[in-house]
C-alpha positions, 0 to 999 in steps of 0.5 A: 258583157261588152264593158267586162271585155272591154275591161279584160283587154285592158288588164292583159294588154300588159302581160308581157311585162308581168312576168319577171325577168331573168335578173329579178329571178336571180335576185329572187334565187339569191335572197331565198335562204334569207326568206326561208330561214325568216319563215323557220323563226316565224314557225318556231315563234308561233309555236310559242304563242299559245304556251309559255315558253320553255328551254326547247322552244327558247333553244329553237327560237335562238338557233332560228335566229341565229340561222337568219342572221347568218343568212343575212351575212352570207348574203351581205357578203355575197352582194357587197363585190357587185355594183348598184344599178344605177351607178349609185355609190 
């Protein structure tokens, strides 16, 4: 029993620094409509996996990847004004 406390100790003795913080949680915020539109075309892929493809699922698939490519840029743009951290160029 002692070793599994001992054990606890050491695992929670950082979890202060597990959470995120207030920039990661923003960038997080930031890049969710990117996350979100990836999932919609995953979802309308694996509607296809166990069938042929027909015009619907085709019109589906392009419309999601077009949402994900639109994301992508929105964000693109959205991040191209801000500064590496770092100073990296």
């Amino acid at each position: 029993m002692n070793a599994i406390v001992t054990v606890q100790d050491a695992v929670t003795a950082f979890a202060d620094f597990i959470e995120p913080t207030a920039a990661e949680l923003d960038v997080i915020e930031l890049e969710s409509p990117v996350v979100l539109a990836e999932v919609d075309l995953l979802d309308a892929q694996i509607k296809t996996l166990d069938r042929p493809v027909n015009e619907v699922d085709a019109r589906r698939i392009r419309r999601a990847r077009n949402r994900v490519l639109g994301a992508r840029r929105d964000l693109a743009n959205r991040t191209a004004g801000a500064s590496a951290p770092g100073g990296a160029a």
